[in-house]
N, C-alpha and C positions, 0 to 999 in steps of 0.2 A: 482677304488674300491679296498679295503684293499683286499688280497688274505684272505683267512679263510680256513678253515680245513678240508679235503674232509669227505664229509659224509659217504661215505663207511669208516671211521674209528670208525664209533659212532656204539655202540650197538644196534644188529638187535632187539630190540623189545621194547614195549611200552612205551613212556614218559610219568612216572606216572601224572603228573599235567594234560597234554590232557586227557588221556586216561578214569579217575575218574571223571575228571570234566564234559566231555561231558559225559560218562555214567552216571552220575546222575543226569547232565540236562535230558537227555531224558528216565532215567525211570522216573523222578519225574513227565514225561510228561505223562507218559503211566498209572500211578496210575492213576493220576489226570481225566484222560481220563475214566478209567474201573472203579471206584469207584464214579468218579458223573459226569454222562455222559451229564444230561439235564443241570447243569450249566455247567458244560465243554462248551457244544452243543450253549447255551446262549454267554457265555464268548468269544467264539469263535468271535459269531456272531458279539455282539458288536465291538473287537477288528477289523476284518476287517472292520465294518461300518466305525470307526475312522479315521485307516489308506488311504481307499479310499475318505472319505470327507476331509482331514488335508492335504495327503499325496502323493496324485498325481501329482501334479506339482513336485515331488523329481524325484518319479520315471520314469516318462515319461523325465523331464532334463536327469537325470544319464545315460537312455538309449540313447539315443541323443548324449550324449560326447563319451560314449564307443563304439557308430558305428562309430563316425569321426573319433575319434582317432585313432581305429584300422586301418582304410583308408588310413589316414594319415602314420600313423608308415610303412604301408604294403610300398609303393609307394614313401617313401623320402628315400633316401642314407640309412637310418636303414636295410631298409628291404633286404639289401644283405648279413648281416649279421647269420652268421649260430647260430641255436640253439645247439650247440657244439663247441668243438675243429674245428679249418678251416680246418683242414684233414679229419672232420667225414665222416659217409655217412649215410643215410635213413636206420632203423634196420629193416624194411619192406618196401616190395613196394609196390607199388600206390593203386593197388587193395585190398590187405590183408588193408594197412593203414585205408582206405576211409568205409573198411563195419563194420570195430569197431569202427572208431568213427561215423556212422551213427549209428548204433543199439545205442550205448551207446547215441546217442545225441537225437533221433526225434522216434523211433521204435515203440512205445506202441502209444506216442501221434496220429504218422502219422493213425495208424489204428482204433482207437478209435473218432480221428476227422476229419478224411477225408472226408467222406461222411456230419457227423452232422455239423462239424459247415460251411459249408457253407451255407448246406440248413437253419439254425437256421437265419442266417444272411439274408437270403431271407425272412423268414418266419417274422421275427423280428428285422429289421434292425436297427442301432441304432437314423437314420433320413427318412422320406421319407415313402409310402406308400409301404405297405409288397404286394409281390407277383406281382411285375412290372418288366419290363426289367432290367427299372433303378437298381432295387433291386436287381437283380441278377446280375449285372454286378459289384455292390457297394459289394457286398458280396464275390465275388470271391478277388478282391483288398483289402477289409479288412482280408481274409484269409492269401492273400500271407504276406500282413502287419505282423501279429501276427506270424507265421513262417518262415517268409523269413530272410532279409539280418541284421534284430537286432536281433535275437535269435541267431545266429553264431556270430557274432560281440562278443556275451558275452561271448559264450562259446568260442571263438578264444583267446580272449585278457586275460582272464584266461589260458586256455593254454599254450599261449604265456610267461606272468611271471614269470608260473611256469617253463618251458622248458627253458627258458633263465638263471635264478638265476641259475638253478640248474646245467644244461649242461655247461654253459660257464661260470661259476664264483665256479661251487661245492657248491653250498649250497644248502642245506635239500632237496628235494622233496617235497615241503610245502608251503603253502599261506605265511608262515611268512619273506621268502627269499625276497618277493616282497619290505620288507618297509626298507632292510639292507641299500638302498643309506639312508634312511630318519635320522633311530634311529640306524645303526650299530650294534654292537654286543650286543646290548638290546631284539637283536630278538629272544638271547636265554632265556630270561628272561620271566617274568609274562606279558609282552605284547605279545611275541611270542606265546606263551601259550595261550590266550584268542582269539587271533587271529585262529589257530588253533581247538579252542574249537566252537569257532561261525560256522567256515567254516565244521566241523563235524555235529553239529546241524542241520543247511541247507541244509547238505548234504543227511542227513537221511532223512528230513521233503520232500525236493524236490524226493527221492528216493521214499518215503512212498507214496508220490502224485501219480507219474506215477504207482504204485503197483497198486494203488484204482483203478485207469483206467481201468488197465487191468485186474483185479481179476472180477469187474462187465462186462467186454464184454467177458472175459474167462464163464463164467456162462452165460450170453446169447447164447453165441455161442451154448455152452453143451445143453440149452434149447432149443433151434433152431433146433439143429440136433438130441440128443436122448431125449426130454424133461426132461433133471435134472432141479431139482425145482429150484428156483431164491430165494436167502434169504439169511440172513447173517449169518447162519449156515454153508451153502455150502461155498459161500463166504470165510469161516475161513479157512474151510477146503483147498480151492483150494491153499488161502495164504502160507500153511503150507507147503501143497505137492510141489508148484513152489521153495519155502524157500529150501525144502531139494535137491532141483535139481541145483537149483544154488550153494547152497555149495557143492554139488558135482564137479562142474565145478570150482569153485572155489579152490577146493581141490584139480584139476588138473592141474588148474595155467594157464596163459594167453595166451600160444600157443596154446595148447593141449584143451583147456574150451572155451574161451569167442572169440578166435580168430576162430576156425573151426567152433563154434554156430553162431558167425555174418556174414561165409563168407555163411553157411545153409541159414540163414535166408534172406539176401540178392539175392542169388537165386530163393526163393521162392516170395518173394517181386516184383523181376525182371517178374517173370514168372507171376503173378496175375494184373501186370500193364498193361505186354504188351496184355492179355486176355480182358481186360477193353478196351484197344484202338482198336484190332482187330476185336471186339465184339461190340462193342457202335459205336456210330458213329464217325468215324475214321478222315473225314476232317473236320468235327465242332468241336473236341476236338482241333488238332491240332490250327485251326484257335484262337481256344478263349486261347490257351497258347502263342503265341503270343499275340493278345489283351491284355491279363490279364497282362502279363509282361510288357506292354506296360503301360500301365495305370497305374500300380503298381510303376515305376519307376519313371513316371511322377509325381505323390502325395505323394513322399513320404517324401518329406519336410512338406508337409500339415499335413498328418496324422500323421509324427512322434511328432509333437508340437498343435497337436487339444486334448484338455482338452473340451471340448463341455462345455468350459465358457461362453456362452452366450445361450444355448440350455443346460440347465445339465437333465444328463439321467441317470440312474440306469447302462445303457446298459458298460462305460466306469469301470465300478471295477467288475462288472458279468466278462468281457471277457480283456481288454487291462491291465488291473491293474496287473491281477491274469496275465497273461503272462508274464512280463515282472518281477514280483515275482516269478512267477513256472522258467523263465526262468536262472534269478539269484541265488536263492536258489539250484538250480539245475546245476551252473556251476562251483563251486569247485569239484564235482565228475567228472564231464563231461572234465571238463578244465585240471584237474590231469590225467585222465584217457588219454587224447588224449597227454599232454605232455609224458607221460609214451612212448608213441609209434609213436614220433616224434624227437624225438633225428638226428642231423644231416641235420635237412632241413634246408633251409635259409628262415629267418622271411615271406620275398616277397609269395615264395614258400609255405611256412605254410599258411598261411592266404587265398591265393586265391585257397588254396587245403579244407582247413577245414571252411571255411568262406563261397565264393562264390560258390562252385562242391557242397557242403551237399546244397544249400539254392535254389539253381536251381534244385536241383531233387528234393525236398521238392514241391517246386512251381509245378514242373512237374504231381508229384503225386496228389497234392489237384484239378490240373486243371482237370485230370482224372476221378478222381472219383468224384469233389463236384460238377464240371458241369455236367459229365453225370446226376447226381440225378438231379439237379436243371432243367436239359433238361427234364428229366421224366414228372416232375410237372411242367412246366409253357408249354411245348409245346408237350406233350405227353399226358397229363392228368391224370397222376399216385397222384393224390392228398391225396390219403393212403398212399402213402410213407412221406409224409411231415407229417401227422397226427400222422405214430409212430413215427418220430426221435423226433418227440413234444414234446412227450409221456415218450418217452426212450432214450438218447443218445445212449445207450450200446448196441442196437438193430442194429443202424443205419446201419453199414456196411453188416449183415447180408438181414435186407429186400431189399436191394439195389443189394446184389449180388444175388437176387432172380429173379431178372428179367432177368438175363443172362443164356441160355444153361448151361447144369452140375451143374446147383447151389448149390446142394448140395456140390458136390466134393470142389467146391473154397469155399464156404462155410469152410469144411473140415480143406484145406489148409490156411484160414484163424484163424482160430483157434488155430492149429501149428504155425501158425509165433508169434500169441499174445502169444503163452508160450514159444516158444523159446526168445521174445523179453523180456518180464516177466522174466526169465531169465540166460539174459544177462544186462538187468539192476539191477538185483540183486546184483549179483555176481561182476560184473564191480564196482556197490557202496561199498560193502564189500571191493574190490580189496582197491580202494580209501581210504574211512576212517581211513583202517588198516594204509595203508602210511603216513595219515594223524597224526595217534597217534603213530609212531613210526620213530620217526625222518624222512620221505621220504620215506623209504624202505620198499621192500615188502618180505624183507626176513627173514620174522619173524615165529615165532612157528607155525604150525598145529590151537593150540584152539584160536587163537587171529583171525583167517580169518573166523572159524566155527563161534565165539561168534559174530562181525561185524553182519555177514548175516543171524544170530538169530535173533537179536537185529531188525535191519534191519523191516522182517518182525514183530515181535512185534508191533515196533512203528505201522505198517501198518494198524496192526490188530485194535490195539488199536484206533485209528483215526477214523476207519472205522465205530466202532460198537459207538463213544464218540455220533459221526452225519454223517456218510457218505460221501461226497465228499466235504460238508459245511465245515465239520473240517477239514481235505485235505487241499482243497485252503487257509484258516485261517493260517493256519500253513505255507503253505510255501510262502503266502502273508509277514507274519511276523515276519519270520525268515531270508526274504532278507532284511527287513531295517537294522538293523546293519552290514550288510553283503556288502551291496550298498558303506557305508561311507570307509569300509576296502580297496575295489576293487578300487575307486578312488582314495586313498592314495598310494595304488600299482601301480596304472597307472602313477602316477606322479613318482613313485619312478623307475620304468621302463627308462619312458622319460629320466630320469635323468640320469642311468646306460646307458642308449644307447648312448646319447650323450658321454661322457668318453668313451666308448668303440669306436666312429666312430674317436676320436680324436686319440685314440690310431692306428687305423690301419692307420689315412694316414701318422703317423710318420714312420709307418713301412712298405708301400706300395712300397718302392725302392726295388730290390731287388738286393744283394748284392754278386759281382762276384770278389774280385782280382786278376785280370790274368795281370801280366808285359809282355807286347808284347818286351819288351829288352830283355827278359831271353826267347830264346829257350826252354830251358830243359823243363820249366815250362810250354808254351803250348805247349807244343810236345807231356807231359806226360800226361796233362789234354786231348788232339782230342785223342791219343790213349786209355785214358778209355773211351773216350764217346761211342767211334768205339765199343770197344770190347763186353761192354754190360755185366757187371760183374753179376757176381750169389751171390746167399746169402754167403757163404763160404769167398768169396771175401770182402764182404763187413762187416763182420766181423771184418778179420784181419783186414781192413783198420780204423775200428772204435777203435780196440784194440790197434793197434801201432800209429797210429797218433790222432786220438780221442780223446781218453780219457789221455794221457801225453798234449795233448793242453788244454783240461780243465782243469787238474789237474794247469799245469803251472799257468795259468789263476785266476783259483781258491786262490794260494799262494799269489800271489801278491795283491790279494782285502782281503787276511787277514792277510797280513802285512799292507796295510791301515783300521785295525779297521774293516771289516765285516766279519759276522758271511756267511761264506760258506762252501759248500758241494758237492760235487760230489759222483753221486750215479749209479751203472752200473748194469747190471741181466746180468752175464755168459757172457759178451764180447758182449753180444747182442745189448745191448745200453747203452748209459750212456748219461747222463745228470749233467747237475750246474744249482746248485739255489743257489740266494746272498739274502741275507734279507735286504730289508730295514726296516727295525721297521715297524709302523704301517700303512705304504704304501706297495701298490703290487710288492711282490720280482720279478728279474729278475731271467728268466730261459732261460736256452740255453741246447736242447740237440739234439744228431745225432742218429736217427733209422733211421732200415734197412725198404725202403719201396717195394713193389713187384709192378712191373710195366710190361703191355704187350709189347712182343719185337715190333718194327714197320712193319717187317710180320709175328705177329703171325698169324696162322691158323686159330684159333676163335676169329675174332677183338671186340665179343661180348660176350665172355666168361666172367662171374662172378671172379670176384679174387678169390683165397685161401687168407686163413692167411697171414698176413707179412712175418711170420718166415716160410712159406711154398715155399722149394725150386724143388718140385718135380715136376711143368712142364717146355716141352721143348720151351713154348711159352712165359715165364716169367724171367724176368731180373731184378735186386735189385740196388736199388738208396738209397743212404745214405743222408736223407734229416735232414735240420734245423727243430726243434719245439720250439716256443717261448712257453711263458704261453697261450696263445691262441689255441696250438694244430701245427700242421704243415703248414710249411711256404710254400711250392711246389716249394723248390730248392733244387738243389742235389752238396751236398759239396764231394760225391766221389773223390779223387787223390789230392784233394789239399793238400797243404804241411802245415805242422804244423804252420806257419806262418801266408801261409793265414786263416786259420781258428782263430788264435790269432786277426788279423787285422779284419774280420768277427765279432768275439764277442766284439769289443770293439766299433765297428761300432753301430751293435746292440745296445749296454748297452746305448751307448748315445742317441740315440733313446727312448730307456726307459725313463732314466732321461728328456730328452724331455717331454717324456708323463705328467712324474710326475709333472714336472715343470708346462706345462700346467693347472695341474688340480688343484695345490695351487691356 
């Protein structure tokens, strides 16, 4: 792949052509919406009848290829590959990582359908008599279906694109990076652009969806516990007040806002599960999450490709269509959001963190809370409780945690998670968009992240009062069809980037020592530094006096053959050469200082400092190789200007290698 231009040099702030275009796709939606609500409410309707009768066989394929593929990609030679430079590391760990992209990815839904749609699928199955074993056993396995291991697959493999283009190649932060193997430097142009514009649209419409969710169980809840009336007044209201909470958090930025809100609400999430298993019946949950998992994994080639062509039901675009569209439409946020704070993993690692870990506790949670209820009603005789989730989805969780000791309290605590999750998908979307319309970055002005998570709610508002949840699903029904055709084209343009990428590493997989065992001096001088275990200071000078005079050398004689090069150094600290090839990827070669624990230090688990940080007694600096990939993990410390000249030229042919290969 051609090198191209790091993003951090482009203007922190909005790309007019995104930024206008998708703002007036989605005001013209919001008029359209507040000014003729009952054909809006019609139009809606129609539009998804269409898409669900024309359009399901798309959708149910597209999801299909995007959980293989992910599988595939996770699990062949690709997936060792880092979503970074080869020296990166993880910008968070395991735990901070996993509760932002859970809030951001399943939060509102997990508690808005945890309880109801399982029991709706008992009540209502899509085959088979309601309120049978059969029924409930089919209902737990069509749950885990609709959240489980293809809703992460989408949001992984978006992710992924995005964190790859961007980490390991420098380009944008953007859906548009995905199609650069396809269309090249057109991705800055009017495709880029529309690319861009679609993945904003979907972005708000899937954002605006989960809002509706939780704005009507935020008001149940409130109805539940102090009787605030239920209606789309209050409604408006609740929309507003969460709006100004999340741009507050937003306004505090993603450590300090959405990362301490998702690790809250993950606590509280933790604490109400394990109340439900502790409380309920403790070894028949467990038993049927086994079972479920079990059965789940077994049909999931069945369900993933059952279109009920021969049996057609209403029941597949009410509930598998609208998924697998709330799902899509929903993971350019989700997919940006989670590349945002994944920098540094390796593809393998990514996948079976943000893929598999969210899709198992997902499953975990639905087997908690949808079989306790469905236990209620088939073998308890709580047959009121099926009559209100009928009645009300928005209810559901609440009359459910009514049967348990302190119900009000989890009640309570249920309430707080749905506006902390309200949000943090806010604010998380606003996060996105904004990066969305401003080349990748989020290091844009103050009113660009307030207007986002205005806008944001608006659309919500607006949707809400056009028809309710009708216009919601409409919307982000068919906002993933053009959205669907992008993500495919990005996947092949992936596949394609990975492949050039695994070709490149095994040309550079040797790793390259010349040490003359005829010259004493020479290993004599190298076992003495390795012994000594040089400090920063050391490593330094050795970059300053033999370093940078071998690049430079280096550098001279590839522009006396015709190339344009460069050697570029910060304070003695590091220096580096880059050669251009015209519109092939330039070769770089450079030596930084890297900090490495001594082999006794003190604390063998100790967090590093900075590179440039020479202030413990436990730490020792290696002056390692970085190609264009990031760091190689070998340390050219003591060697003599020679071997580092023989070293690069090693290298460079290796490059040419590469390049060769990929003509």
């Amino acid at each position: 792949m051609p090198e191209t231009t790091d993003n951090s040099k482009q203007p922190a702030h909005f790309n007019p052509p995104v930024f206008y275009s998708a703002t007036a796709v989605l005001l013209m939606m919001v008029v359209y919406a507040v000014l003729a609500p009952d054909h809006a409410t019609s139009t809606f309707k129609a539009m998804q009848g269409w898409i669900v009768a024309h359009m399901s066989w798309y959708y149910v394929l597209t999801v299909a290829v995007i959980l293989i593929g992910t599988i595939i990609i996770a699990m062949s030679r690709f997936g060792e590959i880092k979503m970074g430079p080869e020296h990166a590391e993880p910008d968070y760990d395991f735990t901070s990582w996993f509760a932002m992209l859970f809030s951001a990815g399943m939060g509102i839904g997990l508690l808005f359908f945890g309880v109801a749609e399982p029991v709706m699928h008992y009540l209502q199955p899509p085959v088979g008599e309601t309120g049978t074993v059969f029924a409930a056993r089919e209902a737990m396995v069509l749950t885990f279906f609709h959240w489980g291991f293809h809703a992460w697959a989408i949001y992984a493999i978006v992710a992924l694109i995005l964190a790859y283009f961007s980490y390991r190649h420098k380009l944008p932060l953007t859906l548009r990076s995905a199609l650069y193997p396809l269309i090249g430097e057109r991705i800055y142009g009017p495709i880029g652009h529309a690319v861009d514009v679609f993945a904003i649209v979907g972005t708000v419409c899937g954002v605006a969806t989960t809002l509706g969710y939780g704005v009507l169980q935020i008001n149940s809840g409130l109805n539940h516990l102090f009787g605030l009336p239920v209606g789309q007044t209050v409604q408006v209201i609740l929309i507003v007040v969460t709006t100004i909470l999340a741009t507050v958090s937003v306004v505090l930025g993603l450590d300090a806002g959405i990362k301490r809100l998702s690790q809250l609400n993950m606590t509280l999430a933790a604490i109400l599960l394990i109340m439900v298993l502790l409380l309920g019946s403790t070894v028949y949950l467990l038993q049927a999450f086994v079972q479920n998992f079990g059965s789940y994994v077994s049909e999931i080639v069945s369900k993933t490709f059952n279109l009920f062509a021969y049996e057609p039901t209403d029941w597949l675009g009410g509930w598998t269509i609208l998924y697998w569209g709330w799902w899509m439409s929903w993971s350019p946020f989700v997919g940006l959001f989670i590349a945002r704070i994944s920098r540094g993993r390796t593809i393998r690692e990514f996948v079976i963190g943000a893929m598999l870990v969210p899709a198992l506790v997902t499953m975990l949670w639905m087997t908690f809370f949808g079989n306790s209820a469905i236990h209620m009603i088939l073998d308890q005789g709580m047959t009121q409780l099926g009559e209100v989730v009928a009645k009300d989805q928005s209810v559901a969780l609440f009359q459910f945690l009514e049967q348990f000791p302190f119900s009000s309290v989890f009640s309570f605590v249920a309430v707080i998670m749905v506006i902390v999750f309200f949000v943090t998908s806010a604010d998380s979307g606003a996060l996105v968009v904004n990066m969305l319309s401003s080349h990748g970055r989020d290091e844009t002005p103050l009113w660009q992240r307030i207007f986002w998570c205005a806008l944001i709610g608006v659309v919500a508002i607006a949707l809400l009062l056009a028809g309710g949840l009708g216009s919601l699903q409409t919307a982000v029904i068919a906002s993933a069809l053009p959205f669907s055709a992008i993500l495919l084209c990005a996947m092949y343009g992936l596949i394609k980037a990975l492949r050039t990428d695994t070709v490149k590493r095994t040309t550079q997989s040797a790793i390259v020592a010349p040490i003359s065992a005829r010259n004493p001096v020479v290993w004599q001088r190298r076992l003495k530094n390795a012994l000594k275990l040089p400090s920063l200071a050391e490593v330094h000078e050795y970059i300053r006096d033999v370093g940078k005079p071998a690049l430079e050398e280096f550098a001279e004689e590839m522009r006396k053959n015709g190339y344009e090069t460069e050697v570029t150094e910060k304070h003695n600290q590091w220096v580096q050469l880059t050669v251009c090839q015209g519109d092939e990827t330039g070769f770089v070669y450079g030596i930084y200082p890297k900090a490495t624990l001594k082999p006794d230090a003190s604390q063998p688990d100790k967090e590093l400092a900075d590179d440039y940080d020479d202030g413990s007694p436990d730490t020792y600096f290696r002056a390692e190789v970085h190609l264009y990939e990031g760091g190689q993990d070998y340390d050219v410390m003591g060697w003599t200007k020679d071997q580092l000249l023989t070293d690069m030229v090693t290298q460079y042919e290796r490059h040419l290698q590469f390049l060769h290969t990929l003509r």
